[in-house]
C-alpha positions in Angstrom: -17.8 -18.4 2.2 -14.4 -18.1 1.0 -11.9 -20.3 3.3 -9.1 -17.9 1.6 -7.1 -15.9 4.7 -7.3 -12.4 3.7 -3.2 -10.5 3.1 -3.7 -7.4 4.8 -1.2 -4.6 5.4 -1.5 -1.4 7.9 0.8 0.8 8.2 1.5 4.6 8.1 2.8 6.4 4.8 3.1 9.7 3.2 0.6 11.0 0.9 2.8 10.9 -2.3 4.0 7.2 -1.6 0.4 6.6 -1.0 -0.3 7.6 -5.1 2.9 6.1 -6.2 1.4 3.0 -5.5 -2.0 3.6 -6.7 -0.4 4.5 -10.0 1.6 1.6 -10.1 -1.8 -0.2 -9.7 -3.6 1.6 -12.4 -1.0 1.0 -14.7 -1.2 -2.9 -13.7 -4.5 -2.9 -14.1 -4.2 -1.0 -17.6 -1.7 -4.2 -18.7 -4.2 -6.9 -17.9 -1.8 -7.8 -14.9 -3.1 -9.6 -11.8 -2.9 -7.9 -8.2 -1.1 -10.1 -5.4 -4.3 -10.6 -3.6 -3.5 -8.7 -0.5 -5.1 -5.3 0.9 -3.3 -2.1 2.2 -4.6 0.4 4.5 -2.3 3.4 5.0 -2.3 6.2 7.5 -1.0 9.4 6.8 -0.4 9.8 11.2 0.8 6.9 13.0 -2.0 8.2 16.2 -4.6 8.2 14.0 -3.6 4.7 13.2 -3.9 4.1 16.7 -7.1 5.4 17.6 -8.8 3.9 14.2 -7.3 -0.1 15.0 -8.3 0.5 18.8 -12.1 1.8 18.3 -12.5 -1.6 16.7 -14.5 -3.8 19.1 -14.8 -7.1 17.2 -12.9 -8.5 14.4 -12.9 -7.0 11.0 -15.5 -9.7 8.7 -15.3 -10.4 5.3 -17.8 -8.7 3.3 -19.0 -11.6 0.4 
């Protein structure tokens, strides 16, 4: 198992910031560049935010 903490960020966002970014990753990824090793999870609606993070029961695992 990795002993590597995962870098994960949740927050809410609009839709067009949302593909700003994932451009700015394909094009990263199109340079050879390396990714800073952390995770984002965006909502488009800060309640549905809610409701997902508080239906969780038990901690989110690490799939190897």
């Amino acid at each position: 198992m990795n002993s590597k903490i995962a870098k994960i960020i949740i927050h809410t966002d609009t839709v067009s910031s949302f593909f700003d970014r994932a451009k700015r990753a394909a094009q990263k990824s199109d340079l050879g560049q390396s990714f800073e090793g952390l995770d984002t999870i965006s909502f488009e609606d800060s309640r549905e935010m809610f409701n997902t993070l508080s239906e969780l029961d038990k901690p989110i695992k690490q799939v190897e």
